[in-house]
PQR file with spaces between the fields and no chain letter, atoms N, CA, C, O and H, PARSE charges and radii, in Angstrom:
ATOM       1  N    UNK     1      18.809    4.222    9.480 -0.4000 1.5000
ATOM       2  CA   UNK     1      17.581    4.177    8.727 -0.0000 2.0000
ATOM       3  C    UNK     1      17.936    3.942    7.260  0.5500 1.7000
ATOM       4  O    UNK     1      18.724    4.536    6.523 -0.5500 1.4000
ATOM       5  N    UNK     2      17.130    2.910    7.054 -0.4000 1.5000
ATOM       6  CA   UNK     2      17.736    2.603    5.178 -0.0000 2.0000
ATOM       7  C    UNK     2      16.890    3.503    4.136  0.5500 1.7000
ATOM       8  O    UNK     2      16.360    4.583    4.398 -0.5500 1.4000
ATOM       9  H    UNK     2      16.490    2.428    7.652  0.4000 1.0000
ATOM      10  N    UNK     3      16.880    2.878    2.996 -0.4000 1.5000
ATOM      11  CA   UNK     3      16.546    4.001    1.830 -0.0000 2.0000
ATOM      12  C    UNK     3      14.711    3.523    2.302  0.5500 1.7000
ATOM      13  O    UNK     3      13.819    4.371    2.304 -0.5500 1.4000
ATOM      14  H    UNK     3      17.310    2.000    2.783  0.4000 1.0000
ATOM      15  N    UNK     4      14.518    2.354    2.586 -0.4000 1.5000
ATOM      16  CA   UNK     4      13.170    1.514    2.447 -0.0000 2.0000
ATOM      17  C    UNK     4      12.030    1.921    3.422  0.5500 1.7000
ATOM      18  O    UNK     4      10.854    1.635    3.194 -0.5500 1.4000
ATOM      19  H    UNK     4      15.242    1.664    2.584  0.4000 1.0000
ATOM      20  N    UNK     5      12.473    2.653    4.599 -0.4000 1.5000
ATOM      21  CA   UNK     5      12.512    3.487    5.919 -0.0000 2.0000
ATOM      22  C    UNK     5      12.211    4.646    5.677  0.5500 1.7000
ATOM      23  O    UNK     5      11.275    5.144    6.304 -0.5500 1.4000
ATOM      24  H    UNK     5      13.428    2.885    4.784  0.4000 1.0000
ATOM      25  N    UNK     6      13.007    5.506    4.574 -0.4000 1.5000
ATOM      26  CA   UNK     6      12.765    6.354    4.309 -0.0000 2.0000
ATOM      27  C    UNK     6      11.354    6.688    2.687  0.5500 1.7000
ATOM      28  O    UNK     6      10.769    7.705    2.315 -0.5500 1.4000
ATOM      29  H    UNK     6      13.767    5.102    4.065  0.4000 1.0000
ATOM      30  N    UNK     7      11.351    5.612    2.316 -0.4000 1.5000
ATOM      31  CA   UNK     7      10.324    5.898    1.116 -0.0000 2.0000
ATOM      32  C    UNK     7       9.134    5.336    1.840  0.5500 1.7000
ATOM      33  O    UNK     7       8.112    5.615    1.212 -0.5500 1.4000
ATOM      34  H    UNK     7      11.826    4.786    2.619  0.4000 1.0000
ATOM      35  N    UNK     8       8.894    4.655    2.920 -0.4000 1.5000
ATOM      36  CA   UNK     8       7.813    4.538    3.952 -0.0000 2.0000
ATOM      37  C    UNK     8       7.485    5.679    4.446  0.5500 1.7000
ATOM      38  O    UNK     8       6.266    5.850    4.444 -0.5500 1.4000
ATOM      39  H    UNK     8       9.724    4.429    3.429  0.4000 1.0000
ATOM      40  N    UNK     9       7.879    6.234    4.722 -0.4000 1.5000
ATOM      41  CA   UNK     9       8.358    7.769    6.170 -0.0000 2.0000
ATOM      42  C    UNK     9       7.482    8.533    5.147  0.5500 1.7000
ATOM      43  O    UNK     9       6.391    9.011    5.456 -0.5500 1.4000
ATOM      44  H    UNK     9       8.870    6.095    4.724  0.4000 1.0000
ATOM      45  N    UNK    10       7.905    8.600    4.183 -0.4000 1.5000
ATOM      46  CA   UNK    10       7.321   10.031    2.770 -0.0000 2.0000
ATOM      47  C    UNK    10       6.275    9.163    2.481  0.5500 1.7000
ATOM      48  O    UNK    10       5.365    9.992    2.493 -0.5500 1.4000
ATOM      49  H    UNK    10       8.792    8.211    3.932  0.4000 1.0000
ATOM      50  N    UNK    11       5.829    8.293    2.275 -0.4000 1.5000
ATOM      51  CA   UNK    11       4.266    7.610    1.447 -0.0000 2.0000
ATOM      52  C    UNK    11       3.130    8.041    2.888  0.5500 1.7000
ATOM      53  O    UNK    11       2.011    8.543    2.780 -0.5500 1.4000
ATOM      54  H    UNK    11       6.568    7.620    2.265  0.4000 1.0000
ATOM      55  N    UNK    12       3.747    7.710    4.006 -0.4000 1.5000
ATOM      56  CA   UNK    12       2.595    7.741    5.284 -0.0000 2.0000
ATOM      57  C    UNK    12       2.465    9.098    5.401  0.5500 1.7000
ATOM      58  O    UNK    12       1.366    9.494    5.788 -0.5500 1.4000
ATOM      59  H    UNK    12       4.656    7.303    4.094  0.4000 1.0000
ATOM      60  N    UNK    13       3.622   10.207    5.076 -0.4000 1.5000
ATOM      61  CA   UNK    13       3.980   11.619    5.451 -0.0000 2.0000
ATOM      62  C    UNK    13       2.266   11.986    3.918  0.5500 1.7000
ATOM      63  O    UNK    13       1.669   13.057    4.038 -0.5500 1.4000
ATOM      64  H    UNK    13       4.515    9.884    4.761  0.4000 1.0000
ATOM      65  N    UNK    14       1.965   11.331    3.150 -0.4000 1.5000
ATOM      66  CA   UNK    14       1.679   11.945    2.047 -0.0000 2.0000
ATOM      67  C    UNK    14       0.695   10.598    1.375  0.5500 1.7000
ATOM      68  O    UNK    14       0.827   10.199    0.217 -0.5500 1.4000
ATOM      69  H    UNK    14       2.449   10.461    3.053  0.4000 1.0000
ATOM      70  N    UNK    15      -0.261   10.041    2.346 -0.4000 1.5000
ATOM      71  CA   UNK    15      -0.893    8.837    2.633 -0.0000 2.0000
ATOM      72  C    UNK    15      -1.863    9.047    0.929  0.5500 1.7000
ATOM      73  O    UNK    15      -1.663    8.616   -0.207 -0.5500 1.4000
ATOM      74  H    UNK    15      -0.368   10.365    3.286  0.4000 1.0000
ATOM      75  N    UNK    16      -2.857    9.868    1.515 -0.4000 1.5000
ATOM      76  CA   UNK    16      -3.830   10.461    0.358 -0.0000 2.0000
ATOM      77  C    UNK    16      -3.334   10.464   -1.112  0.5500 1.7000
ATOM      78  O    UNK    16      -4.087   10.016   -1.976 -0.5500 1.4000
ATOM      79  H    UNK    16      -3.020   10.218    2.438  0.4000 1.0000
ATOM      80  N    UNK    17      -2.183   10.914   -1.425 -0.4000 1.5000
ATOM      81  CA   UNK    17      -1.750   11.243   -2.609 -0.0000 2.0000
ATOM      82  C    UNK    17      -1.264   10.070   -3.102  0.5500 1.7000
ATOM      83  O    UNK    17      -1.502    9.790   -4.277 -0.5500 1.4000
ATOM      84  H    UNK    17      -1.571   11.278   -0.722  0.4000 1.0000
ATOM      85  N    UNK    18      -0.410    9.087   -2.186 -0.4000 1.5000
ATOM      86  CA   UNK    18       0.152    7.693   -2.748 -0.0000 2.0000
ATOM      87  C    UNK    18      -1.236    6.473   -2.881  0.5500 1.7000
ATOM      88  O    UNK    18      -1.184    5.487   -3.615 -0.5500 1.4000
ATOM      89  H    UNK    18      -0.217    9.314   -1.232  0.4000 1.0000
ATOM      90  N    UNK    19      -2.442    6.839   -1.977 -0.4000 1.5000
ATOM      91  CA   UNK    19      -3.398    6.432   -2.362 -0.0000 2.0000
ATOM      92  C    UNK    19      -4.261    6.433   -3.276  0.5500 1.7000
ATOM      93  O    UNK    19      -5.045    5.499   -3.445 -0.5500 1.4000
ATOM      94  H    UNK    19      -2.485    7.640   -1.380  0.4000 1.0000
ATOM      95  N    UNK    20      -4.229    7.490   -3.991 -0.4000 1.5000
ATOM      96  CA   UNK    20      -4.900    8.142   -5.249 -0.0000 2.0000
ATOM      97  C    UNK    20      -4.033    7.362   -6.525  0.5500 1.7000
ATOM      98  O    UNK    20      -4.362    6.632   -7.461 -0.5500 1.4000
ATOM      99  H    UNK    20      -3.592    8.248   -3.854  0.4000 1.0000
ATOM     100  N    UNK    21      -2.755    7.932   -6.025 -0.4000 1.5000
ATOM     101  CA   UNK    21      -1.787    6.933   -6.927 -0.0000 2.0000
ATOM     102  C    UNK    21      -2.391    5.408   -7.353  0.5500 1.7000
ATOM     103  O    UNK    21      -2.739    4.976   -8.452 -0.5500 1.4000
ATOM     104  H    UNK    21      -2.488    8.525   -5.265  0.4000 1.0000
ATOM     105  N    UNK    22      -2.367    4.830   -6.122 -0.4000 1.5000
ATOM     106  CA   UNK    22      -2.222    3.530   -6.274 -0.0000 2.0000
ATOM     107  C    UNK    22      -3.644    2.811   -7.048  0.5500 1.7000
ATOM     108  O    UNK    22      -3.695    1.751   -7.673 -0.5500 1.4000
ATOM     109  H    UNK    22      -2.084    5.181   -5.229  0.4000 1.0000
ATOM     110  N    UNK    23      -4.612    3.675   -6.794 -0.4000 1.5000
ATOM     111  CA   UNK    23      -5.689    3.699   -7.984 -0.0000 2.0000
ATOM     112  C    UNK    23      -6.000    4.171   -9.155  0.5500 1.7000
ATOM     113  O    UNK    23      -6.887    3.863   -9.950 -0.5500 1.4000
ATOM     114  H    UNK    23      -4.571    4.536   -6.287  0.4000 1.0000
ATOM     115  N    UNK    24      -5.054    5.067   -9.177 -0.4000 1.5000
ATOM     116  CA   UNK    24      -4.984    5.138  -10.826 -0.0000 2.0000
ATOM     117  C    UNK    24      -4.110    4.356  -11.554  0.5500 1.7000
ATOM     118  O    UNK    24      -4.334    4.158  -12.748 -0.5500 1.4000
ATOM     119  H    UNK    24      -4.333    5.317   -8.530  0.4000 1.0000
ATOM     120  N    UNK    25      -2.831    3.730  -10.826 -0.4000 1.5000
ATOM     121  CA   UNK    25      -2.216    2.608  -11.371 -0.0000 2.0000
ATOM     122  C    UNK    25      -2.908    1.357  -11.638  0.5500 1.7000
ATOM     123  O    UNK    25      -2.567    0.582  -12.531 -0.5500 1.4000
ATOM     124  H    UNK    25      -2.649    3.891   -9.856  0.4000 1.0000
ATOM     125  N    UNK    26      -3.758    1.197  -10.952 -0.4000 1.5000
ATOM     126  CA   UNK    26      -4.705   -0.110  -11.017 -0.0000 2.0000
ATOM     127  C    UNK    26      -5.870    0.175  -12.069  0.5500 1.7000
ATOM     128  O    UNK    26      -6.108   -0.818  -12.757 -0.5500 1.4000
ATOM     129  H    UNK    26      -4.036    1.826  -10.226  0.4000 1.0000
ATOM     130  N    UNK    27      -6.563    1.160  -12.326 -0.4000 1.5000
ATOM     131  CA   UNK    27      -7.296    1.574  -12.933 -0.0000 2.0000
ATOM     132  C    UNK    27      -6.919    1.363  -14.229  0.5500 1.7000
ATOM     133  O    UNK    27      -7.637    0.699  -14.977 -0.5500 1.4000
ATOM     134  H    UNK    27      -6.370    1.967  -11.767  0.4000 1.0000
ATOM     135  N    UNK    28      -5.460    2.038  -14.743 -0.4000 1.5000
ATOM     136  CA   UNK    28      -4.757    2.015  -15.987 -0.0000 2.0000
ATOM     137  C    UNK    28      -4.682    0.400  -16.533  0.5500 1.7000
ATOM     138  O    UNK    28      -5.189   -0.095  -17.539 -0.5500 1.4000
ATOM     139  H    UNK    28      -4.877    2.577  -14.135  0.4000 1.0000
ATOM     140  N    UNK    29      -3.775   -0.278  -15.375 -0.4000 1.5000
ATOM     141  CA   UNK    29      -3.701   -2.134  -15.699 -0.0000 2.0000
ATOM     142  C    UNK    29      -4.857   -2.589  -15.963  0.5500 1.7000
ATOM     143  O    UNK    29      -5.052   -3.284  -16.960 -0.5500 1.4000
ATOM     144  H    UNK    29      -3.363    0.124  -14.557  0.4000 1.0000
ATOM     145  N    UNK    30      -5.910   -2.230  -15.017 -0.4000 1.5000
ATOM     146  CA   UNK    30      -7.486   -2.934  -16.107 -0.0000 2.0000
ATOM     147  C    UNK    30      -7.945   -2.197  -16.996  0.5500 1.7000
ATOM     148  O    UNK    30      -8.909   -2.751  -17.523 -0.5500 1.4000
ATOM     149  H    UNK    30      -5.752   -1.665  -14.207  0.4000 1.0000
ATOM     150  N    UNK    31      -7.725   -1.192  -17.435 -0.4000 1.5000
ATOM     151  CA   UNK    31      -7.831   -0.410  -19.013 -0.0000 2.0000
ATOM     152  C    UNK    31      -7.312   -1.938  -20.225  0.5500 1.7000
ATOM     153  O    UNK    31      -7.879   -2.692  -21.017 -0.5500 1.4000
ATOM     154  H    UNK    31      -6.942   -0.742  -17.007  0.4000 1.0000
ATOM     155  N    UNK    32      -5.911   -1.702  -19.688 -0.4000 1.5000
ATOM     156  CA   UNK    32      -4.902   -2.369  -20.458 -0.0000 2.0000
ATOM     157  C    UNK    32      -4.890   -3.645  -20.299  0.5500 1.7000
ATOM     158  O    UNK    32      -4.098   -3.960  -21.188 -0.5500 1.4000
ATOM     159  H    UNK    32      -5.451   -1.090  -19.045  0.4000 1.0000
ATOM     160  N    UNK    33      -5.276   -4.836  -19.684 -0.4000 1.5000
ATOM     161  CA   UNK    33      -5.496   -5.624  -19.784 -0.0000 2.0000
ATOM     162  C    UNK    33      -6.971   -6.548  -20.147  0.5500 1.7000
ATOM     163  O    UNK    33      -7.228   -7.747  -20.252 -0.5500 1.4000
ATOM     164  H    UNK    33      -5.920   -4.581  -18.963  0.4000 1.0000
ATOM     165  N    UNK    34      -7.669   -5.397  -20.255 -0.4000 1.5000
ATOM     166  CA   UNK    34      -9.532   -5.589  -20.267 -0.0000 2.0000
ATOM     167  C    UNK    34     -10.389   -6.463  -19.260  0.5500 1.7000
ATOM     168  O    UNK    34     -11.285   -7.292  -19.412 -0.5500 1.4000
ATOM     169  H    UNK    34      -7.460   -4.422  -20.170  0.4000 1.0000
ATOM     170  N    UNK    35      -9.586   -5.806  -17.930 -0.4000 1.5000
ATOM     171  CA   UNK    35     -10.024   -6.113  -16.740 -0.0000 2.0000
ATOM     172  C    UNK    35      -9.881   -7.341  -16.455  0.5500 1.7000
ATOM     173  O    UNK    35     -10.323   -7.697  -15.363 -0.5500 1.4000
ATOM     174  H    UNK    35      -8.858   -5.132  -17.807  0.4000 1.0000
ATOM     175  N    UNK    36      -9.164   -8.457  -17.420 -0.4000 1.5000
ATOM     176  CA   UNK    36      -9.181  -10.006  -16.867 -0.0000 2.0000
ATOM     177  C    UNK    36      -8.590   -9.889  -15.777  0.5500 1.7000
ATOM     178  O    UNK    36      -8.850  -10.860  -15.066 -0.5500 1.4000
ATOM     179  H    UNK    36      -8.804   -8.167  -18.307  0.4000 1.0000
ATOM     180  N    UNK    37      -7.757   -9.001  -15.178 -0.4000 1.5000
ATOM     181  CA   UNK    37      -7.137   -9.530  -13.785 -0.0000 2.0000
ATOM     182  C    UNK    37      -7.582   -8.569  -12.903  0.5500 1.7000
ATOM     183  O    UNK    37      -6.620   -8.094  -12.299 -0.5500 1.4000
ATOM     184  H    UNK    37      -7.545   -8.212  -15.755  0.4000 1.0000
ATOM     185  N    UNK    38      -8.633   -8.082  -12.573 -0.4000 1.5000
ATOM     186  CA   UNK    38      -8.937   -6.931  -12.126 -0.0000 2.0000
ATOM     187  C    UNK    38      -9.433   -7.553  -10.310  0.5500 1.7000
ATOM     188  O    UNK    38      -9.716   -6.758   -9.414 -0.5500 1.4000
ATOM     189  H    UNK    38      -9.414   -8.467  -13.063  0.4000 1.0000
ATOM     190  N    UNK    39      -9.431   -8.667  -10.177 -0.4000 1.5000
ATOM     191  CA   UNK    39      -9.110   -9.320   -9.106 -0.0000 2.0000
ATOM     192  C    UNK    39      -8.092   -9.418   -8.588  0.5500 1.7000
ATOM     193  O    UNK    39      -8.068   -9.176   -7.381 -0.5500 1.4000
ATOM     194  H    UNK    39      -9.201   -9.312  -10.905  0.4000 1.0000
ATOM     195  N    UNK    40      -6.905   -9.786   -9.232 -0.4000 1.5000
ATOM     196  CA   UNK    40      -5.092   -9.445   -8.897 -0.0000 2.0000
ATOM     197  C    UNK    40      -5.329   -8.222   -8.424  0.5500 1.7000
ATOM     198  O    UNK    40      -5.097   -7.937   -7.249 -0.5500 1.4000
ATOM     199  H    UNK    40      -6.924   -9.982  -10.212  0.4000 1.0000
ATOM     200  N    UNK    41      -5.969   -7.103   -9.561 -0.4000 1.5000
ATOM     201  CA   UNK    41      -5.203   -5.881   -9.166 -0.0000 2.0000
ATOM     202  C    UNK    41      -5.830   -5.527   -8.222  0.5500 1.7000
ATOM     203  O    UNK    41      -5.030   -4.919   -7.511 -0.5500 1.4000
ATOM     204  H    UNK    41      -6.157   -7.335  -10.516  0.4000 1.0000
ATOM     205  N    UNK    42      -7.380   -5.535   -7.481 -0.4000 1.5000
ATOM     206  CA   UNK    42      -7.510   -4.934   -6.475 -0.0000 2.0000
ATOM     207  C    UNK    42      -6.994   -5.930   -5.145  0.5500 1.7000
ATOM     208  O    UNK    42      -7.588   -5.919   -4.067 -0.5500 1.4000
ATOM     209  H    UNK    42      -8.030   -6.029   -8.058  0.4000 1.0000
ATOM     210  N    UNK    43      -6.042   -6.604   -5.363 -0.4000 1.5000
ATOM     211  CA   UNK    43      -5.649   -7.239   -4.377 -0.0000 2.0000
ATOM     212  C    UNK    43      -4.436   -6.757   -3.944  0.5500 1.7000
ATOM     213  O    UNK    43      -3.868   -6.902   -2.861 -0.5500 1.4000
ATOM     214  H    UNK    43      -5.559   -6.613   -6.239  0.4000 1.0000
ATOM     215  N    UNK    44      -4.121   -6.174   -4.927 -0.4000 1.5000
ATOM     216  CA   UNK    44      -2.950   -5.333   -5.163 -0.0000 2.0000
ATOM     217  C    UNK    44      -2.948   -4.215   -4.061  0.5500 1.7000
ATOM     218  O    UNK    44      -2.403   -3.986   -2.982 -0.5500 1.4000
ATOM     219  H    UNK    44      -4.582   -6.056   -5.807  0.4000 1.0000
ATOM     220  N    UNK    45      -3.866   -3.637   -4.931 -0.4000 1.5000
ATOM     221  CA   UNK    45      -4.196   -2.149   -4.649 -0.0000 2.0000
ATOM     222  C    UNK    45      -4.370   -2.461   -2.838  0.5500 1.7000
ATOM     223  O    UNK    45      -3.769   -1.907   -1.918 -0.5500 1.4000
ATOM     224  H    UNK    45      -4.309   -3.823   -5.808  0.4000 1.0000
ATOM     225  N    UNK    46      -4.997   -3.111   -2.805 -0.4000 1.5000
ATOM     226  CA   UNK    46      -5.328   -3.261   -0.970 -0.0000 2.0000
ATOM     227  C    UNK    46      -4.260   -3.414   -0.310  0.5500 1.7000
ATOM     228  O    UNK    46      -4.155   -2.607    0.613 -0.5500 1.4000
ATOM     229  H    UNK    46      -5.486   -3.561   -3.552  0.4000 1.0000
ATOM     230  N    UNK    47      -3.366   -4.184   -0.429 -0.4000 1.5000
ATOM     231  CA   UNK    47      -2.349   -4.642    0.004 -0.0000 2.0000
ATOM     232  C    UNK    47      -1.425   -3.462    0.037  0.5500 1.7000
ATOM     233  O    UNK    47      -0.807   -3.133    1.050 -0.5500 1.4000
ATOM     234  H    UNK    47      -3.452   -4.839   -1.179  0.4000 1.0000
ATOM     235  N    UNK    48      -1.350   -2.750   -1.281 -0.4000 1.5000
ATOM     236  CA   UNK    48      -0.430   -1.454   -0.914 -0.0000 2.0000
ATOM     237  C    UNK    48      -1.409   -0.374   -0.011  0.5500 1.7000
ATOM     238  O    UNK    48      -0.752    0.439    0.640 -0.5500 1.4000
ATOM     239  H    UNK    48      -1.852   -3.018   -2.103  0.4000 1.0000
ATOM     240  N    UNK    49      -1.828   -0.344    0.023 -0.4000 1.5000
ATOM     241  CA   UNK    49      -2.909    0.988    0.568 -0.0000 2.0000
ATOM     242  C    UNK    49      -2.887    0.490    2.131  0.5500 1.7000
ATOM     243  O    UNK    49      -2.941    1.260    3.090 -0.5500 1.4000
ATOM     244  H    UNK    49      -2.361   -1.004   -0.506  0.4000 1.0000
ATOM     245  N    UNK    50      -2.816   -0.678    2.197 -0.4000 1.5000
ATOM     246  CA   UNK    50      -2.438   -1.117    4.259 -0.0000 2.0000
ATOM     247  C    UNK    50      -1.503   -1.039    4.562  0.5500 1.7000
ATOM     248  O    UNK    50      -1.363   -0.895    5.776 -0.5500 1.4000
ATOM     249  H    UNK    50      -2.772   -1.303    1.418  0.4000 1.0000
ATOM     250  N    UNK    51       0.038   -1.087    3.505 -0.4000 1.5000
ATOM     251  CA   UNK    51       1.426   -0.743    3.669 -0.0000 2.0000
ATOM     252  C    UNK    51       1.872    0.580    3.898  0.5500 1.7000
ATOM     253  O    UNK    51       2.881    0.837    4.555 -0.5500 1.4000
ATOM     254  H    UNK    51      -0.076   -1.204    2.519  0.4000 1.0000
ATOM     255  N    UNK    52       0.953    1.639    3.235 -0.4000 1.5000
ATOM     256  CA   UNK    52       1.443    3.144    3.665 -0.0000 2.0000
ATOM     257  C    UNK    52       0.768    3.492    4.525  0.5500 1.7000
ATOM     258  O    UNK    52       1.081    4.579    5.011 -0.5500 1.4000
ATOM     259  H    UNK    52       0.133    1.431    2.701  0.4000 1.0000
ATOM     260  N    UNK    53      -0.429    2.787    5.113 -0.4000 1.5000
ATOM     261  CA   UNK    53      -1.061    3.202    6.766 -0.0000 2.0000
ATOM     262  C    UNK    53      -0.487    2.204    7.628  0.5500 1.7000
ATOM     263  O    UNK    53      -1.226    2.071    8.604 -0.5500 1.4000
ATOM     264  H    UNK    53      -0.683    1.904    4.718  0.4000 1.0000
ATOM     265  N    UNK    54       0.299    1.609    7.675 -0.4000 1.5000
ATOM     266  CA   UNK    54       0.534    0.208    8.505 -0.0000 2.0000
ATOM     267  C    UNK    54       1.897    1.103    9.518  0.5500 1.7000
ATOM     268  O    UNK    54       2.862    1.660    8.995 -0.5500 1.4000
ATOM     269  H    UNK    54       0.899    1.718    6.882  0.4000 1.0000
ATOM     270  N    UNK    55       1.648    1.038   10.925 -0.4000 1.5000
ATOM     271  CA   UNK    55       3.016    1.080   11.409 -0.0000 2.0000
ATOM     272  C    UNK    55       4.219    0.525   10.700  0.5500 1.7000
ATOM     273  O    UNK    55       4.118   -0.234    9.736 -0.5500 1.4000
ATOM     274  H    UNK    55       0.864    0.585   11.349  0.4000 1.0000
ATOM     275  N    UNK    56       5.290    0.903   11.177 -0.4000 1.5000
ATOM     276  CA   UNK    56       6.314    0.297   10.492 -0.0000 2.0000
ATOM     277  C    UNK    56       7.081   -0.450   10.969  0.5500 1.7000
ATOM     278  O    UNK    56       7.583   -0.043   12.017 -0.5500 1.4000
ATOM     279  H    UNK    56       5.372    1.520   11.960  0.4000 1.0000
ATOM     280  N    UNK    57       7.561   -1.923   10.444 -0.4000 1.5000
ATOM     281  CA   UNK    57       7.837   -2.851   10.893 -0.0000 2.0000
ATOM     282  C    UNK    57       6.856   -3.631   11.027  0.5500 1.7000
ATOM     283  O    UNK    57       7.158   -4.398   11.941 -0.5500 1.4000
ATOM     284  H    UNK    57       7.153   -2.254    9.593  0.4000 1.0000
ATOM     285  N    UNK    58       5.387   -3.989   10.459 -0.4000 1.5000
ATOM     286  CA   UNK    58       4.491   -4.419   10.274 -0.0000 2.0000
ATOM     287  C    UNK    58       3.772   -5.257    9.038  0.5500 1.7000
ATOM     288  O    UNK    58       3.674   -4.560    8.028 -0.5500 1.4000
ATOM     289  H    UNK    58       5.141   -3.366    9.717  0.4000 1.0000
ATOM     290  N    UNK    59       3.486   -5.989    8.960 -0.4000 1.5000
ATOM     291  CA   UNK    59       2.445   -6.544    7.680 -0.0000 2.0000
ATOM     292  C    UNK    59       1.092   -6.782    7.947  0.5500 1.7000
ATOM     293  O    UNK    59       0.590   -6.996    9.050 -0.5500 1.4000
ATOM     294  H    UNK    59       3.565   -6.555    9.781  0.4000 1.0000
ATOM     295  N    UNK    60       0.406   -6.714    6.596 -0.4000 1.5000
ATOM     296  CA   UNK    60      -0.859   -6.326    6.514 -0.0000 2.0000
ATOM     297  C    UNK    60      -1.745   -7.794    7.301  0.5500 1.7000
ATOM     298  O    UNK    60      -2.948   -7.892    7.539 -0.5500 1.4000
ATOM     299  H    UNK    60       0.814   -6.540    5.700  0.4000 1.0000
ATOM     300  N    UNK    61      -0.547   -8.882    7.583 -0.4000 1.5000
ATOM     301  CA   UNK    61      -1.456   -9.751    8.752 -0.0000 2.0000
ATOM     302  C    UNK    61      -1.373   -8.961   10.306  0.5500 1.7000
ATOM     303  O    UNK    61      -2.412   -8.888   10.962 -0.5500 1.4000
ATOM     304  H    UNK    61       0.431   -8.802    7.390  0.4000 1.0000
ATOM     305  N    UNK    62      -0.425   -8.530   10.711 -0.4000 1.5000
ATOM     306  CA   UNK    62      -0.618   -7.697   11.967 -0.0000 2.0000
ATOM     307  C    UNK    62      -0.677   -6.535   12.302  0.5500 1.7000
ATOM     308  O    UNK    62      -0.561   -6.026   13.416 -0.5500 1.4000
ATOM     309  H    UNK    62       0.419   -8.589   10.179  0.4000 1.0000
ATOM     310  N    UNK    63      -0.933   -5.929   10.941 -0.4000 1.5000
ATOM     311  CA   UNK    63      -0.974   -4.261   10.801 -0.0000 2.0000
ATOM     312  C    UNK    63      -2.005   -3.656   12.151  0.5500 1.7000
ATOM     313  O    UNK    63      -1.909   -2.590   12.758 -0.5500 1.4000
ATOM     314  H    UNK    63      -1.027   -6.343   10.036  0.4000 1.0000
ATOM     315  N    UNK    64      -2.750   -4.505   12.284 -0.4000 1.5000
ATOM     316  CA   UNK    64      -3.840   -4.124   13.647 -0.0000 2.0000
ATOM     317  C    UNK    64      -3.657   -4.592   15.117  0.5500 1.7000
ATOM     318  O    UNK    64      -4.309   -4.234   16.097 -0.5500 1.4000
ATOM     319  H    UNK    64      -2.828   -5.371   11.791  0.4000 1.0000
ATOM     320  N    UNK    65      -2.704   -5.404   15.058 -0.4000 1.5000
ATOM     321  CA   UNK    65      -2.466   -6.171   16.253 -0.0000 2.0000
ATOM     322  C    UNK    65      -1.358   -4.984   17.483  0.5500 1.7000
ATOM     323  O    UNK    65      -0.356   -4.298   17.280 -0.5500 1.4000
ATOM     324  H    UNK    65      -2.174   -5.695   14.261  0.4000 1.0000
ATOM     325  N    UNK    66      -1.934   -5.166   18.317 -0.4000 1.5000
ATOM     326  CA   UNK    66      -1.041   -4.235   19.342 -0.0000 2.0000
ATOM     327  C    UNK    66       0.457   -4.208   19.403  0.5500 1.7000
ATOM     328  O    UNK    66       0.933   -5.289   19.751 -0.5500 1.4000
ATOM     329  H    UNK    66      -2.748   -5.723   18.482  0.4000 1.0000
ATOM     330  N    UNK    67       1.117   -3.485   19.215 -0.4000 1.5000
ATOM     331  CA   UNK    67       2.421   -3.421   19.415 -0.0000 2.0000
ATOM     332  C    UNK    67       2.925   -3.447   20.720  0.5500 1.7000
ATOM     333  O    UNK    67       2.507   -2.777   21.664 -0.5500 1.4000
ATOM     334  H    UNK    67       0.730   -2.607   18.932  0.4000 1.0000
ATOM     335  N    UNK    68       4.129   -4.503   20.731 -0.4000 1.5000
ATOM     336  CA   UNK    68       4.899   -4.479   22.551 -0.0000 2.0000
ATOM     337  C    UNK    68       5.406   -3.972   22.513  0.5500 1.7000
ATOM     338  O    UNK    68       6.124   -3.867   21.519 -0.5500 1.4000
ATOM     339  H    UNK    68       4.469   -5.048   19.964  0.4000 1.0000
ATOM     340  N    UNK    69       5.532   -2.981   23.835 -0.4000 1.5000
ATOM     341  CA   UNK    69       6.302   -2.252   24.358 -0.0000 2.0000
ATOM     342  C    UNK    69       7.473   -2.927   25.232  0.5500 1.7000
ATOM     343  O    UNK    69       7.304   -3.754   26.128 -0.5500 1.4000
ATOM     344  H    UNK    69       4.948   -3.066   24.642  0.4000 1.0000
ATOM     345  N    UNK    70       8.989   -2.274   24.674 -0.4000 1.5000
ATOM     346  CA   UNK    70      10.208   -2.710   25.429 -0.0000 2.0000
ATOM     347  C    UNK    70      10.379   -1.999   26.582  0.5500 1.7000
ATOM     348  O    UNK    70      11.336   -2.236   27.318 -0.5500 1.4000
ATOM     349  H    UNK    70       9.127   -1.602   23.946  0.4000 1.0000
């Protein structure tokens, strides 16, 4: 299991809190930029927020798609 495995493992272990996070980081960038990219950032924000609920080994194109069983 790599380091990348493991900072997944703790964001899903602690979903809510890295979610809260990830909106107040976005919140701050359109403070600070005066919202011109406030389209980037909630694209952002989405994209991370399906990465710490997403099975692992997954992207946010097949985050929903059934997983095969070996």
């Amino acid at each position: 299991m790599g380091i990348f495995d493991d900072i997944k493992n703790t964001a899903d272990a602690h979903e809510a809190q890295v979610e809260a996070g990830i909106d107040k980081a976005g919140d701050a960038v359109d403070r600070k930029t005066g919202s011109r990219y406030a389209e980037q950032v909630d694209q952002a924000q989405d994209f991370a927020k399906d990465w710490v609920g997403a099975p692992e080994g997954t992207t946010d194109q097949n985050a929903n798609a059934p997983q095969e069983r070996a």
